[in-house]
C-alpha positions, 0 to 999 in steps of 0.5 A, a space after each residue: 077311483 077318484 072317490 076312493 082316492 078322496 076318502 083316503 086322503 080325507 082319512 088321512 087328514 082327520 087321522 093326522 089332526 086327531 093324532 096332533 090333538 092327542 099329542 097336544 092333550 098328552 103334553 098338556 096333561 104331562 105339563 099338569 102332572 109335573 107342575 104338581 111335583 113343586 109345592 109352593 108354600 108360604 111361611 112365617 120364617 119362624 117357626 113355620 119356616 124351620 119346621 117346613 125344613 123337616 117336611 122337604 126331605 120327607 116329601 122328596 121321597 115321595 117325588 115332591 119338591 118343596 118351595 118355601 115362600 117367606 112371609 113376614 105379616 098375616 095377610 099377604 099369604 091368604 090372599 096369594 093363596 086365594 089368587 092361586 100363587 102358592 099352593 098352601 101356605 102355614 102361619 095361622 091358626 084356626 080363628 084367625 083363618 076362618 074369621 080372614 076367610 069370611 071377611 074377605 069372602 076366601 074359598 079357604 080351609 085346612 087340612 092338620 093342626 100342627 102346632 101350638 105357640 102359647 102367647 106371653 106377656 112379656 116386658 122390659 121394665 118388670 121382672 114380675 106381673 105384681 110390679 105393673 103399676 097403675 095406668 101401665 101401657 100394654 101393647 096386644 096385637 091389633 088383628 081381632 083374633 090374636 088381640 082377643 087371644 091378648 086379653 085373655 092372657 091378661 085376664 088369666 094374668 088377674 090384670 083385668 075382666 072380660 065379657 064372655 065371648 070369643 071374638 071380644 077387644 078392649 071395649 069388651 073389659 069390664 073391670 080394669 082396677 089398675 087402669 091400664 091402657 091396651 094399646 094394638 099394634 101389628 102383630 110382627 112389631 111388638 117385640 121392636 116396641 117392647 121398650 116403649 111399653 110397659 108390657 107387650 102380650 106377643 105371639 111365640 113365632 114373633 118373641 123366637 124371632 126376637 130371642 125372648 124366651 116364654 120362660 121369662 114371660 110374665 104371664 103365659 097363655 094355657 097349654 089347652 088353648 083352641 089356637 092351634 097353627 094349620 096348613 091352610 089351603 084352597 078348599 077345592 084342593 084339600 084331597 089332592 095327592 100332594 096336598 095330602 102328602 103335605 099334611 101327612 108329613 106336616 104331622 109326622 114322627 120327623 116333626 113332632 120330634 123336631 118341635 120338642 127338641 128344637 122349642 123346648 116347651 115355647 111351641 108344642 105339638 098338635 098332633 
């Protein structure tokens, strides 16, 4: 009898701790599933921001809340990224994503190409590109990918001669008749040192912020360009149902719509 009774209680016990132990893996699990519900993205405020405005609605029906996170420089949200604080973040394009990931050893990719931003060489002091006078300073933005981007423009201006090659930088001009001097600033401060250059060769996202319109550009990147904006993410996360969700309404009629109506030809479609 004393077995018997030993057994039961023993029973009961193993019955009661794996019963606590699947109401704890349940409430784990319940935690995961609710916490992938909010999607933290980061974002330039302009336009990244504004289009990821389209997005949160789209993605409420879906059962997803959209959190966006403001960035103003091109480094934070890749490593906030990486260290698992957001989720995605969309201010890139492709180049500059896959040279930062490799330089800093990040395990990150991309999902869609949302948009373009053709850069302009834009400028205070002259009205047309053939009034640049000899020895003017021009200011391009001082990360590799962006500043090779820079002098191509300028190449395509006529304004100088470039060795072939994707990742080149000023020491790669190779013929510069009116001797111009390539100055490299931080991206987000060209358009606040445009009076004290001559020229400044800007990123559509920083000359919006600064209402500069491409149409007043002296010089404008082509409309071919490889540099199309992404949604950047953790590699390990690319297939993942909210991610996917993400992307998918990132390259929907909603935004494809918003882009053309609200940018009028400065920021063009990729999809």
């Amino acid at each position: 009898m004393k077995k018997i009774l030993s057994i039961l209680l023993t029973t009961a016990v193993i019955l009661t701790l794996s019963g606590c132990g699947a109401k704890k893996e349940v409430a784990t699990t319940a935690k995961v599933t609710a916490e992938k519900k909010i999607i933290k993205v980061g974002a330039s405020p302009v336009p990244h921001s504004e289009i990821l405005g389209v997005v949160k609605p789209l993605l409420a029906k879906k059962g997803y809340a959209l959190e966006i996170i403001e960035f103003n420089d091109y480094v934070t949200p890749n490593t906030a990224l990486a260290e698992g604080q957001l989720d995605a973040n969309f201010f890139q394009h492709i180049p500059y994503l896959q040279s930062f990931s490799k330089e800093r050893n990040l395990d990150l990719d991309y999902t869609v190409k949302v948009q373009i931003e053709p850069m302009g060489l834009y400028s205070s002091k002259y009205k047309k590109l053939s009034e640049i006078k000899s020895g003017a300073e021009i200011a391009i933005p001082n990360d590799a990918t962006n500043g090779a981007r820079a002098l191509r423009v300028l190449e395509k201006a006529g304004l100088l001669k470039l060795k072939s090659g994707e990742l080149i930088s000023k020491l790669d001009i190779t013929e510069n008749p009116k001797k111009l001097k390539i100055t490299e600033i931080d991206a987000p401060q060209l358009p606040r040192v445009l009076n004290e250059v001559d020229a400044a060769v800007i990123n559509s996202n920083f000359a919006i912020e600064a209402k500069l319109n491409l149409e007043d550009a002296l010089a404008v990147e082509a409309k071919d360009s490889p540099y199309a904006n992404v949604l950047a993410v953790r590699k390990e996360d690319k297939n993942k149902d909210y991610i996917q969700a993400l992307s998918k309404a990132l390259n929907s009629p909603e935004v494809k719509k918003f882009i053309e109506d609200k940018y009028k030809g400065a920021i063009i479609p990729a999809f």
